[in-house]
TORPA-4810 file (N, C-alpha, C, O; in nm, 3 decimals):
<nodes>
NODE_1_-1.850_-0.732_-0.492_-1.725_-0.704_-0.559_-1.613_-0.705_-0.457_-1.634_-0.688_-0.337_X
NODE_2_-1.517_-0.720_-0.497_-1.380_-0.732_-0.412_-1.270_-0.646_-0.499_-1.267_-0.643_-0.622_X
NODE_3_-1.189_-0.583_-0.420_-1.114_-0.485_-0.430_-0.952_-0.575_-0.395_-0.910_-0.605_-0.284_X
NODE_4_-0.882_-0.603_-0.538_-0.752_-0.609_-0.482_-0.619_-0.519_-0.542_-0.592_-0.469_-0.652_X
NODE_5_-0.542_-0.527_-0.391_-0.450_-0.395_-0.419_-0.367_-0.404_-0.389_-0.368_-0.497_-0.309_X
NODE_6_-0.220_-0.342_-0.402_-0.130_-0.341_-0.354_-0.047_-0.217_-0.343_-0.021_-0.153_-0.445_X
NODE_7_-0.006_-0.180_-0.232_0.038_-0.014_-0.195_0.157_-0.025_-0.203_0.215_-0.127_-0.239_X
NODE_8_0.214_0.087_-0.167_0.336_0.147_-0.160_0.351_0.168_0.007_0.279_0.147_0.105_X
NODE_9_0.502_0.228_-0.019_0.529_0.263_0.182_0.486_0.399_0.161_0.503_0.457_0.268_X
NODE_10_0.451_0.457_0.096_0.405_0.548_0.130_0.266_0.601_0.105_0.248_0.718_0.071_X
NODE_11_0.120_0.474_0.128_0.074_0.420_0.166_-0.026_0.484_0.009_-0.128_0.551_0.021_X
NODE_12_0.037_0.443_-0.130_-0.032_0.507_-0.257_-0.081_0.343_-0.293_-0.034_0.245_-0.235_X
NODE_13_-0.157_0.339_-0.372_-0.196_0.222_-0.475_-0.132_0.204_-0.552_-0.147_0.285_-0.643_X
NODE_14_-0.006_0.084_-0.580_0.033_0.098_-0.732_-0.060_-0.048_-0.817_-0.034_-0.100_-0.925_X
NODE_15_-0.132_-0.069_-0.753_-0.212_-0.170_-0.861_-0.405_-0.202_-0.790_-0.462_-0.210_-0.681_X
NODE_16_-0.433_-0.208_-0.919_-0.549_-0.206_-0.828_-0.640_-0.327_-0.878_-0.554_-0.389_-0.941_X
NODE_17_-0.720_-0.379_-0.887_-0.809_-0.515_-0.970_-0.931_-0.489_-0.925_-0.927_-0.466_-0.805_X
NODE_18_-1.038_-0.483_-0.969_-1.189_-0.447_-0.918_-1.243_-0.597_-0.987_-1.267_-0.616_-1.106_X
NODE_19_-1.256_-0.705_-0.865_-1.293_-0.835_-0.920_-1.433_-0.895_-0.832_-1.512_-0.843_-0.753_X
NODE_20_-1.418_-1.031_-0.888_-1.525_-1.121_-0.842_-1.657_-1.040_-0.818_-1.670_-0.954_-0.730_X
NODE_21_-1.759_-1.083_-0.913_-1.926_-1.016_-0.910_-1.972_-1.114_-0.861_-1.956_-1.223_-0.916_X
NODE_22_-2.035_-1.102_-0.759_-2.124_-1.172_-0.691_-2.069_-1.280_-0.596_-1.958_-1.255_-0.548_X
NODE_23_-2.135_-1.410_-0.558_-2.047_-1.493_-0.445_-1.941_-1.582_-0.519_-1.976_-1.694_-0.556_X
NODE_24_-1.845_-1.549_-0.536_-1.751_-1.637_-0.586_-1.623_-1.687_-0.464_-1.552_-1.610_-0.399_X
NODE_25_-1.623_-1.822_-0.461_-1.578_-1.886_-0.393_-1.402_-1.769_-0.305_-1.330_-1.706_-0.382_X
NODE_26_-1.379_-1.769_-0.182_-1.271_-1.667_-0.130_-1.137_-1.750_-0.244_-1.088_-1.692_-0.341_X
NODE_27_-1.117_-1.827_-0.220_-0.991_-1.899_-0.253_-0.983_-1.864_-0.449_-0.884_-1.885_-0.519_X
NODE_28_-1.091_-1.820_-0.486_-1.051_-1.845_-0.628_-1.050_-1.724_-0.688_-1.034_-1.710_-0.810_X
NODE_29_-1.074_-1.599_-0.578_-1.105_-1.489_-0.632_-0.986_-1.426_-0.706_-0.997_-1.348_-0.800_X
NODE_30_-0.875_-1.467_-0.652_-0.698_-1.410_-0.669_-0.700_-1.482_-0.828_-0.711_-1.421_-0.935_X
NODE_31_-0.691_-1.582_-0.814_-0.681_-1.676_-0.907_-0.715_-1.652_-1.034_-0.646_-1.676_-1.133_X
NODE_32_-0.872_-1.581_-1.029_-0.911_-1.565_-1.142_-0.922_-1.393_-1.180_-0.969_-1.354_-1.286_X
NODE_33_-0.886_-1.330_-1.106_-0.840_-1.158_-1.134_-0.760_-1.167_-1.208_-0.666_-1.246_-1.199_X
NODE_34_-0.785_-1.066_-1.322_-0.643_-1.038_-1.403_-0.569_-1.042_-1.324_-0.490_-1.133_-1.350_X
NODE_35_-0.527_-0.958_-1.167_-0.385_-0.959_-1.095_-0.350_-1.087_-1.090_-0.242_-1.116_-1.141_X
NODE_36_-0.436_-1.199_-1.024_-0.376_-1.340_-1.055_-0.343_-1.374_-1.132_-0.242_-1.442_-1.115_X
NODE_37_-0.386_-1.362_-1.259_-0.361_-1.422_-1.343_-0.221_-1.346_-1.450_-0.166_-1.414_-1.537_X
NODE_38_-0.195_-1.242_-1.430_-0.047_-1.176_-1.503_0.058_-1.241_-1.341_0.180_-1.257_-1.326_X
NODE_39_-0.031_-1.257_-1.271_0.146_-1.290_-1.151_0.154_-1.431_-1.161_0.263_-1.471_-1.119_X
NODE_40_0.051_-1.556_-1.214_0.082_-1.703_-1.181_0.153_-1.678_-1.347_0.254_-1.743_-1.371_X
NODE_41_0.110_-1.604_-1.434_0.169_-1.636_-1.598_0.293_-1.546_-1.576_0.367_-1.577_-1.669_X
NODE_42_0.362_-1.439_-1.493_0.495_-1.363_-1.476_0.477_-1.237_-1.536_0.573_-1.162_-1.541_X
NODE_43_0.360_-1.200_-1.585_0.349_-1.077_-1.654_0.348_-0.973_-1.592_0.307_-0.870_-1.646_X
NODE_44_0.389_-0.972_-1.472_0.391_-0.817_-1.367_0.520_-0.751_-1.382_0.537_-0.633_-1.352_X
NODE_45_0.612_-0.829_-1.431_0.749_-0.698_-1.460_0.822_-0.720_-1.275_0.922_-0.663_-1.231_X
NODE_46_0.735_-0.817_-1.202_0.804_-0.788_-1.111_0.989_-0.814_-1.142_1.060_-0.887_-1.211_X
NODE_47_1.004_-0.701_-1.039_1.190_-0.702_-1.044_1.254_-0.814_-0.996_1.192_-0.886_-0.918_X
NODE_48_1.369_-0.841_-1.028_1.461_-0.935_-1.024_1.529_-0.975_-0.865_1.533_-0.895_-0.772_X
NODE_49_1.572_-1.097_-0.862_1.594_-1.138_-0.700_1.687_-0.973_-0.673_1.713_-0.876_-0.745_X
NODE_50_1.707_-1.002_-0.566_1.832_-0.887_-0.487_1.855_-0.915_-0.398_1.768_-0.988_-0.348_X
NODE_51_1.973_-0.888_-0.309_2.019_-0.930_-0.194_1.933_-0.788_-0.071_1.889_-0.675_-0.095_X
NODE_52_1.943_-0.864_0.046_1.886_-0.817_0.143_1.964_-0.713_0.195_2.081_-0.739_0.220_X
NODE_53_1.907_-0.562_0.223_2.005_-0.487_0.267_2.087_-0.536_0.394_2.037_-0.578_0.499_X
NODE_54_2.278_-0.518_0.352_2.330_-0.511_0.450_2.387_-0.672_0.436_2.492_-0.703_0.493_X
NODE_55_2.300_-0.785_0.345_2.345_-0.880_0.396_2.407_-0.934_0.226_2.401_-0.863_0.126_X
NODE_56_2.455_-1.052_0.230_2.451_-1.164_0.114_2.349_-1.248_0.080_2.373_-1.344_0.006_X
NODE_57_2.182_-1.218_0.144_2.137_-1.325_0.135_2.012_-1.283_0.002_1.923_-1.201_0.024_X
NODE_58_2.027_-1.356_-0.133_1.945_-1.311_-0.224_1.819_-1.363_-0.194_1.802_-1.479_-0.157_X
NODE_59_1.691_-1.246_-0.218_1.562_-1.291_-0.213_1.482_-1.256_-0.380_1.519_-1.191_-0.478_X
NODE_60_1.384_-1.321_-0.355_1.318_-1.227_-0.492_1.235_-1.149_-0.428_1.223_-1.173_-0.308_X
NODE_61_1.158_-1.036_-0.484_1.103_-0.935_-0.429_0.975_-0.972_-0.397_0.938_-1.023_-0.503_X
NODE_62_0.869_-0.980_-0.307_0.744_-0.995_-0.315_0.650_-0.935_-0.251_0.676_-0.847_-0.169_X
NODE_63_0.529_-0.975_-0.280_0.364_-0.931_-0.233_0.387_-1.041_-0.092_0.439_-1.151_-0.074_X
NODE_64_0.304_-0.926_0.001_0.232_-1.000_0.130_0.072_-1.072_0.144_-0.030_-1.003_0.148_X
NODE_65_0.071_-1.145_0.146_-0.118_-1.179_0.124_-0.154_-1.277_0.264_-0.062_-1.328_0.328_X
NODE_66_-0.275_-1.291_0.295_-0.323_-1.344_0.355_-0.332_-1.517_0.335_-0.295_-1.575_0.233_X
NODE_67_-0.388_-1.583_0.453_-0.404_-1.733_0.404_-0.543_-1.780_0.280_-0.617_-1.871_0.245_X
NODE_68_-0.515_-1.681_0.262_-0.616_-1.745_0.129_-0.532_-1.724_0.023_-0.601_-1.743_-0.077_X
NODE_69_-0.396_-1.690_-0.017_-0.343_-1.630_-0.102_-0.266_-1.796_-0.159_-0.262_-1.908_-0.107_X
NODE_70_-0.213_-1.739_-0.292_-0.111_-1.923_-0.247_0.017_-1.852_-0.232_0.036_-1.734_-0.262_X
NODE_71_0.125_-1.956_-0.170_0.252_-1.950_-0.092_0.308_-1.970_-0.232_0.267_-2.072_-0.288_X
NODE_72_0.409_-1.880_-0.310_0.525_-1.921_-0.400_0.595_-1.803_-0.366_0.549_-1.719_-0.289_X
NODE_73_0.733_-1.792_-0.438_0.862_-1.716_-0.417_0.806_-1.582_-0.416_0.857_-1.497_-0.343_X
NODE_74_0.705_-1.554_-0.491_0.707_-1.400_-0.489_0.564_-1.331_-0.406_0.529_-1.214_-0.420_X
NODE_75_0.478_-1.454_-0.301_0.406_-1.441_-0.254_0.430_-1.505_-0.168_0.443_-1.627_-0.171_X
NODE_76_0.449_-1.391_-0.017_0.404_-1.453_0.094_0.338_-1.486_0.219_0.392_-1.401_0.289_X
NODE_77_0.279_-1.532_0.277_0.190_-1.550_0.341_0.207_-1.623_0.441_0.261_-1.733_0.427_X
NODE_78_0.157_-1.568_0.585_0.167_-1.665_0.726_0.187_-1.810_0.715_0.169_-1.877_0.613_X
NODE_79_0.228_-1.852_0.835_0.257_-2.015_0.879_0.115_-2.018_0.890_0.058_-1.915_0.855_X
NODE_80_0.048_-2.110_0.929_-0.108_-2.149_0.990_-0.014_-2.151_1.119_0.097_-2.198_1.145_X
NODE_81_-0.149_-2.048_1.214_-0.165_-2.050_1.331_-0.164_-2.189_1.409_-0.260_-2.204_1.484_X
NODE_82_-0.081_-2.282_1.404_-0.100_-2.384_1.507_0.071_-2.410_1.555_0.166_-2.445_1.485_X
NODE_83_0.067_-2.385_1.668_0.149_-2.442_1.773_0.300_-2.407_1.666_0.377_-2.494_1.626_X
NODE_84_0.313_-2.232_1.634_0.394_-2.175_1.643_0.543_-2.189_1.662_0.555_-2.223_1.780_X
NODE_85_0.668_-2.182_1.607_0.799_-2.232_1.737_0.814_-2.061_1.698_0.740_-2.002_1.619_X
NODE_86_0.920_-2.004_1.770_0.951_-1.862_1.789_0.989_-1.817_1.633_0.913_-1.728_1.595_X
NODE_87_1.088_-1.856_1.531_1.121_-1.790_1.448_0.952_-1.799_1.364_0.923_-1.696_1.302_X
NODE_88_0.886_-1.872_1.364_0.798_-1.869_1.272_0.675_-1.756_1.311_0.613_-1.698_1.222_X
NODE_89_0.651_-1.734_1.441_0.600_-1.665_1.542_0.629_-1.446_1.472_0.564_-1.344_1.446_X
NODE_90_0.770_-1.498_1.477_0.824_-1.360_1.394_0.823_-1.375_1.321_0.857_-1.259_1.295_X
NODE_91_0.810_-1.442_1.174_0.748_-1.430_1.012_0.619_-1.362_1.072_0.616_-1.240_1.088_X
NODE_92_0.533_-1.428_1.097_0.395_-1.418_1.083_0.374_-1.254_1.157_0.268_-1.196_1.135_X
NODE_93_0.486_-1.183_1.247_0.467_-1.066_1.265_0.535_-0.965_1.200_0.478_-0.857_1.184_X
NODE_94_0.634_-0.979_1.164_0.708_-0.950_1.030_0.599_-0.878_0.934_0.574_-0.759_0.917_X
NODE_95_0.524_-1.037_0.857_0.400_-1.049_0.745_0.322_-0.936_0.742_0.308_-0.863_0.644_X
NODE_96_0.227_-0.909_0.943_0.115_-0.894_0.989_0.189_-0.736_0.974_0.129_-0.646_0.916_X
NODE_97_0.301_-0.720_1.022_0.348_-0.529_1.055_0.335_-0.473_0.874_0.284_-0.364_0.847_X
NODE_98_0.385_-0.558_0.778_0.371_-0.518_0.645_0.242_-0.511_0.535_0.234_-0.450_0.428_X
NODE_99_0.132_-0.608_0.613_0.005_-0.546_0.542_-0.054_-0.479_0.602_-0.167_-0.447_0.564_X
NODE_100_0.001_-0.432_0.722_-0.081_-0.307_0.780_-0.082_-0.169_0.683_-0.151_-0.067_0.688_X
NODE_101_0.025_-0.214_0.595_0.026_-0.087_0.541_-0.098_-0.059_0.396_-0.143_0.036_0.332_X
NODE_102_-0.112_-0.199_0.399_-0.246_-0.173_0.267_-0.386_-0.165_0.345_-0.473_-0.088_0.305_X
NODE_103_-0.404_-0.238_0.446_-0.501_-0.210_0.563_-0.508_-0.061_0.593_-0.618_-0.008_0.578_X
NODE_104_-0.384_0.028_0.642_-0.395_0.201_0.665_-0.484_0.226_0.560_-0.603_0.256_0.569_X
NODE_105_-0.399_0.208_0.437_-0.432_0.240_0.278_-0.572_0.252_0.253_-0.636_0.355_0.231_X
NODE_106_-0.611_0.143_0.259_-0.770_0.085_0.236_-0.879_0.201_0.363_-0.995_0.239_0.352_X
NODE_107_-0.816_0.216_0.431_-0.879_0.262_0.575_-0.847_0.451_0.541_-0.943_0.522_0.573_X
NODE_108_-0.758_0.506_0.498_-0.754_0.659_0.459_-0.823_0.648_0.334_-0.904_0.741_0.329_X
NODE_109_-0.829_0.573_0.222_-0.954_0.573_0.150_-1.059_0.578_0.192_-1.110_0.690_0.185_X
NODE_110_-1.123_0.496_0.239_-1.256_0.485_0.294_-1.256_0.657_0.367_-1.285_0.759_0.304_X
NODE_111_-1.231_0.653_0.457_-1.210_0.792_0.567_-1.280_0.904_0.399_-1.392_0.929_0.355_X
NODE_112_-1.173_0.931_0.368_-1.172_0.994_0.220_-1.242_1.067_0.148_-1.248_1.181_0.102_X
NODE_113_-1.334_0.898_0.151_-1.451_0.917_0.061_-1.557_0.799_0.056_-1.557_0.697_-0.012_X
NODE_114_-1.670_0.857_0.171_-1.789_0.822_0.250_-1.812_0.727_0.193_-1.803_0.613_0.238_X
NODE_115_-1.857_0.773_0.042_-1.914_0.647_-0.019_-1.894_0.489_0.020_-1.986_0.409_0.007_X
NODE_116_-1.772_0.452_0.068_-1.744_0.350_0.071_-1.778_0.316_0.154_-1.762_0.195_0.144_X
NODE_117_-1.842_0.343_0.286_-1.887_0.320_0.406_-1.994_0.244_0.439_-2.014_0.201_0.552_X
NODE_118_-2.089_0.219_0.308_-2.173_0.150_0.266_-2.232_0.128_0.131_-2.235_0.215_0.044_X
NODE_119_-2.275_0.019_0.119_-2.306_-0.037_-0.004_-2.361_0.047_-0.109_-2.446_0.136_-0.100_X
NODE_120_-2.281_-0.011_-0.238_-2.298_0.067_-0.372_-2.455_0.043_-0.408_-2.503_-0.067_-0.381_X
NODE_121_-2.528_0.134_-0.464_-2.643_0.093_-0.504_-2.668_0.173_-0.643_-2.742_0.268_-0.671_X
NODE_122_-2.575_0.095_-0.720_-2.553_0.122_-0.885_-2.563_0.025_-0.921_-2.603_-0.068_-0.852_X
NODE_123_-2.509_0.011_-1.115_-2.474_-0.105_-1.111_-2.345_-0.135_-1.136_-2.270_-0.037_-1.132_X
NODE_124_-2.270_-0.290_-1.171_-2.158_-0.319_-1.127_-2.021_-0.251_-1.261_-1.900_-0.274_-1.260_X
NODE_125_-2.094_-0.176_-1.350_-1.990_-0.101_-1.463_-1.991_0.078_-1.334_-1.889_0.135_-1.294_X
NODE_126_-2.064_0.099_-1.319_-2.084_0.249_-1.271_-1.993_0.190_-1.091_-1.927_0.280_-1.038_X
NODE_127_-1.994_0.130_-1.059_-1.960_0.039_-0.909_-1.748_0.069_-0.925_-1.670_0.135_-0.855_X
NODE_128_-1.724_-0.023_-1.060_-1.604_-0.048_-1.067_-1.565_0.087_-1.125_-1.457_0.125_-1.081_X
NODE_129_-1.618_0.161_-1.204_-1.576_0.327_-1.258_-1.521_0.411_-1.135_-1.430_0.494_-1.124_X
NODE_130_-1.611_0.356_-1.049_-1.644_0.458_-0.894_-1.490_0.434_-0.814_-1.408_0.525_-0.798_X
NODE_131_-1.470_0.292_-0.768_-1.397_0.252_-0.750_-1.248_0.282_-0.802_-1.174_0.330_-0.716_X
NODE_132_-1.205_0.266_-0.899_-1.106_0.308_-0.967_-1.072_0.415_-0.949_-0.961_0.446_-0.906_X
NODE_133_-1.198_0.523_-0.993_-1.160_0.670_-1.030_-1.075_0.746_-0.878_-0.978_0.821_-0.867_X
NODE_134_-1.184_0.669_-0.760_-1.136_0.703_-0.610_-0.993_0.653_-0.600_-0.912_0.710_-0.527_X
NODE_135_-0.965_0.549_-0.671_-0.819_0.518_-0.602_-0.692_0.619_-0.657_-0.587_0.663_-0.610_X
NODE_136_-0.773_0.629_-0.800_-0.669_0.759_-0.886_-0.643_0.898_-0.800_-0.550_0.978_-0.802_X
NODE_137_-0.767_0.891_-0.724_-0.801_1.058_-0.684_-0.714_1.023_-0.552_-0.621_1.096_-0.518_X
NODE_138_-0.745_0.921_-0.488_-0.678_0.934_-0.352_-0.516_0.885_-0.337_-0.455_0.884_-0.231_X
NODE_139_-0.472_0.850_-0.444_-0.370_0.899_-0.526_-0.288_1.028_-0.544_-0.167_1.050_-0.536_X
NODE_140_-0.383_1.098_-0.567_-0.307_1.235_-0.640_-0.349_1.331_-0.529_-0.305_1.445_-0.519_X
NODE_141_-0.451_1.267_-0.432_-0.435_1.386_-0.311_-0.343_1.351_-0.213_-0.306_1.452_-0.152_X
NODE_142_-0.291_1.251_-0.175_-0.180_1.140_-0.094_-0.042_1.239_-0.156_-0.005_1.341_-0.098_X
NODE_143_0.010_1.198_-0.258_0.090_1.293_-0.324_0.120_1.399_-0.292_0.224_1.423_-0.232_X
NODE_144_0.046_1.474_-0.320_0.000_1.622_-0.319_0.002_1.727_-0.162_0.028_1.846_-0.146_X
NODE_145_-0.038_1.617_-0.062_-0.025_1.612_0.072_0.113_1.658_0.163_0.214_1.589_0.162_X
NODE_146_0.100_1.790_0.243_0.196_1.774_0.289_0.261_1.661_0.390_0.180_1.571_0.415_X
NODE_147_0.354_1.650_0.437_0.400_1.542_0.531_0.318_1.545_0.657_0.291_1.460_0.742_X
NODE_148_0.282_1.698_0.638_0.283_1.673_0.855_0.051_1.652_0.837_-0.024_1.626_0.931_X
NODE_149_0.014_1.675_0.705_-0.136_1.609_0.688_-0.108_1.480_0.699_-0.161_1.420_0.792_X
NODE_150_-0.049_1.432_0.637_-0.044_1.309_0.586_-0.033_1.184_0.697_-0.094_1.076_0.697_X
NODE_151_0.110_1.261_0.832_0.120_1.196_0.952_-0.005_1.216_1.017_-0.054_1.108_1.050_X
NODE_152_-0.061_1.296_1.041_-0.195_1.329_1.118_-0.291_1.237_1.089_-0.346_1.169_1.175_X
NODE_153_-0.314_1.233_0.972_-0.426_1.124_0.876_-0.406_0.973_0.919_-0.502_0.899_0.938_X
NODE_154_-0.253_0.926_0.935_-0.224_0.832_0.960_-0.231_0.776_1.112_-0.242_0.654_1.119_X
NODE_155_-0.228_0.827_1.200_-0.230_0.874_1.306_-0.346_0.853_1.349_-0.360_0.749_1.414_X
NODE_156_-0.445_0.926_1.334_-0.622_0.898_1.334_-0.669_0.784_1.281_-0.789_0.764_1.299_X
NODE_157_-0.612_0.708_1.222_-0.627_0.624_1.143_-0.616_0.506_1.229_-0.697_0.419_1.260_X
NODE_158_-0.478_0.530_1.263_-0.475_0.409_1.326_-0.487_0.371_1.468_-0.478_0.259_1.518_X
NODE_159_-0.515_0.506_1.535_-0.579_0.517_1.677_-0.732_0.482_1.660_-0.778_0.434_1.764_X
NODE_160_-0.822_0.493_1.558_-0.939_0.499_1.550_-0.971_0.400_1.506_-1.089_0.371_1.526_X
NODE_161_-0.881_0.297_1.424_-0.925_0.236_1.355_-0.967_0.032_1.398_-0.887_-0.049_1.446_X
NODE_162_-1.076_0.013_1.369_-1.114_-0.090_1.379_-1.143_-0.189_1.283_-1.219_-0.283_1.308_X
NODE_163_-1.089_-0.173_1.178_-1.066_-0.205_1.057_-0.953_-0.298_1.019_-0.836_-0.259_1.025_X
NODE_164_-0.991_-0.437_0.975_-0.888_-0.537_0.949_-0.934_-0.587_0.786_-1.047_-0.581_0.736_X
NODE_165_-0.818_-0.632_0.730_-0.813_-0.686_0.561_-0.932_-0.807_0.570_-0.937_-0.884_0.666_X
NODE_166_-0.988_-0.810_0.503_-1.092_-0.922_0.480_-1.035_-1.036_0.487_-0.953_-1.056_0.397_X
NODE_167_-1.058_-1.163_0.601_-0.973_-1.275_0.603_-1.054_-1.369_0.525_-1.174_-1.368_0.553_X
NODE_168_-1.012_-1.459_0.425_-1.062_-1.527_0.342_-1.039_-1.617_0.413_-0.931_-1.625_0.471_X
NODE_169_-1.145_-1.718_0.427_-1.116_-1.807_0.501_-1.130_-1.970_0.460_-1.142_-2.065_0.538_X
NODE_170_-1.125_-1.971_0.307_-1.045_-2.074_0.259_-0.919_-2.109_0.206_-0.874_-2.062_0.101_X
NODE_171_-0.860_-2.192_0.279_-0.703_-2.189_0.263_-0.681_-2.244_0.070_-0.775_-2.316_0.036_X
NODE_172_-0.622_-2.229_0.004_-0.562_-2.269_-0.085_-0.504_-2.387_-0.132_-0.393_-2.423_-0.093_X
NODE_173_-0.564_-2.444_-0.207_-0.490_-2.608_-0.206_-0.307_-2.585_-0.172_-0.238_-2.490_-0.210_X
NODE_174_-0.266_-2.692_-0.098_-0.140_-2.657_-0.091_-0.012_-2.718_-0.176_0.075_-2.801_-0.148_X
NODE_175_-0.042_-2.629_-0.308_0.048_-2.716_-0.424_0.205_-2.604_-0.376_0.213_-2.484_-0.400_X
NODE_176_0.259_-2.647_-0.342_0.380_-2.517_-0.262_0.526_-2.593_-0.338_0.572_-2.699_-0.296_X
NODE_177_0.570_-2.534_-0.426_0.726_-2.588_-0.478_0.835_-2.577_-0.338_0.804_-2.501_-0.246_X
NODE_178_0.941_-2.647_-0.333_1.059_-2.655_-0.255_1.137_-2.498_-0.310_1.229_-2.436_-0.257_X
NODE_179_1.108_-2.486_-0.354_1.176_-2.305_-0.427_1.127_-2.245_-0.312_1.202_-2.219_-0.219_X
NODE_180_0.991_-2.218_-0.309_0.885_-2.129_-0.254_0.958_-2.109_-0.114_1.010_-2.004_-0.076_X
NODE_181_0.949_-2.277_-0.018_0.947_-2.292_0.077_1.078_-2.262_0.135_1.097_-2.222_0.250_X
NODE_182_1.156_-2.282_0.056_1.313_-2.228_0.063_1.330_-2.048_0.035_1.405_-1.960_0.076_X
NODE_183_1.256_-2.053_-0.024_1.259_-1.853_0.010_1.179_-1.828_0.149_1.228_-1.745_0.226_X
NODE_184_1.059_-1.894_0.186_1.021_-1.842_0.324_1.110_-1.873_0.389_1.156_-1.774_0.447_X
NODE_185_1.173_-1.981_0.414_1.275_-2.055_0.527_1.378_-1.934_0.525_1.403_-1.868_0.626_X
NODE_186_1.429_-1.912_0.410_1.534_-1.799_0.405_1.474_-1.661_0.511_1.520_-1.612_0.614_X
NODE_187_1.391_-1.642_0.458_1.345_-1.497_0.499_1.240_-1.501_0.614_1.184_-1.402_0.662_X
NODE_188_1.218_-1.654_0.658_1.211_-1.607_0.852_1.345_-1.618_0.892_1.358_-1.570_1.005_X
NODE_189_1.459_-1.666_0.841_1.590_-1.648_0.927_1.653_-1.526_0.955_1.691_-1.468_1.057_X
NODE_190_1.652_-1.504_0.837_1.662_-1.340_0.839_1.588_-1.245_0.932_1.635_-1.148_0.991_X
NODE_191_1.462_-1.291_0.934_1.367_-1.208_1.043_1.429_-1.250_1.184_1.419_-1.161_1.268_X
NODE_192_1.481_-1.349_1.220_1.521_-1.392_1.362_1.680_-1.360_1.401_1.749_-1.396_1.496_X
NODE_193_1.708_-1.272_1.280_1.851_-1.299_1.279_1.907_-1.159_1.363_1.815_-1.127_1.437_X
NODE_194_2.003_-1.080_1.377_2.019_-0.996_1.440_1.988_-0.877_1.309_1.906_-0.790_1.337_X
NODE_195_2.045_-0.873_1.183_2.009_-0.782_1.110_1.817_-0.751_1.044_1.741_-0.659_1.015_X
NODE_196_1.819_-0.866_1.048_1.659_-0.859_1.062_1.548_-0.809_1.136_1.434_-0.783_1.099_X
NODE_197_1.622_-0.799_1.286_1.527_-0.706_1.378_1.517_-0.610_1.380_1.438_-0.558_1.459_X
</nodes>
């Protein structure tokens, strides 16, 4: 099973997908999750473009994903690692500083609650119940948390932690609109720009 999610900055779950049973290909797993499938059809409610604090430059709002993810306006995802020039160098660290925060996420769960530390040995209705119910709970204890637990937690976390997002390591056919590519272009400039740093 595969777990997809997407946090908050203040490192909560606001969506969660408990997908793909068994070996299903990396590249198609997004694809075929309900989450894929309400964000390629627009059904997420995501919010409307907005300009970048501080500047004039309108973006639409989006998810960070890995290279297995596909590249459009409201998903974005690294250059491929080859022969880099500097502004693109800073997207891709930009990208890498912002899913650290579902990486923490994923990583004070686990911490949490053991279970996850090794393999479920249920089956896959009692698996995804399990799953869920933990993200609700670690949820409402995150919340609930004072600030100076919460820094501590984070803290241990990420001094201790050896823990990276599962890299899928089939890239995505690359069907990429001139829209898409024109919102990344926008928003590594911005990253290289002086208000961007």
């Amino acid at each position: 099973m595969n777990l997809l999610c997407v946090a908050d900055a203040n490192l909560c779950f606001t969506l969660i997908d408990v997908v793909a049973y068994g070996r299903e290909n990396d590249s198609s797993v997004f694809s075929n999750s309900s989450f894929g499938k309400a964000f390629s059809s627009g059904d997420l409610n995501v919010p409307p473009m907005r300009n970048i604090p501080g500047t004039s430059i309108s973006m639409p709002l989006y998810f960070v994903g890995d290279k297995a993810f596909p590249l459009k306006p409201n998903l974005m995802r690294p250059f491929p690692r080859r022969e880099l020039d500097f502004a693109e160098t800073v997207f891709n660290g930009k990208l890498s500083s912002k899913r650290r925060t579902i990486e923490c996420t994923f990583g004070l769960l686990t911490k949490k609650f053991g279970i996850f530390q090794k393999a479920f040995e249920t089956n896959v209705e009692v698996t995804e119940c399990t799953i869920k119910s933990a993200c609700v709970v670690y949820n409402y204890i995150r919340k609930t948390q004072t600030t100076k637990i919460k820094r501590r937690e984070e803290e241990i976390w990420n001094k201790n932690s050896k823990m990276s997002l599962l890299q899928l390591n089939t890239p995505l056919a690359l069907d990429i609109s001139t829209e898409t590519l024109q919102v990344r272009e926008k928003l590594k400039n911005y990253f290289v720009s002086v208000l961007g740093r």
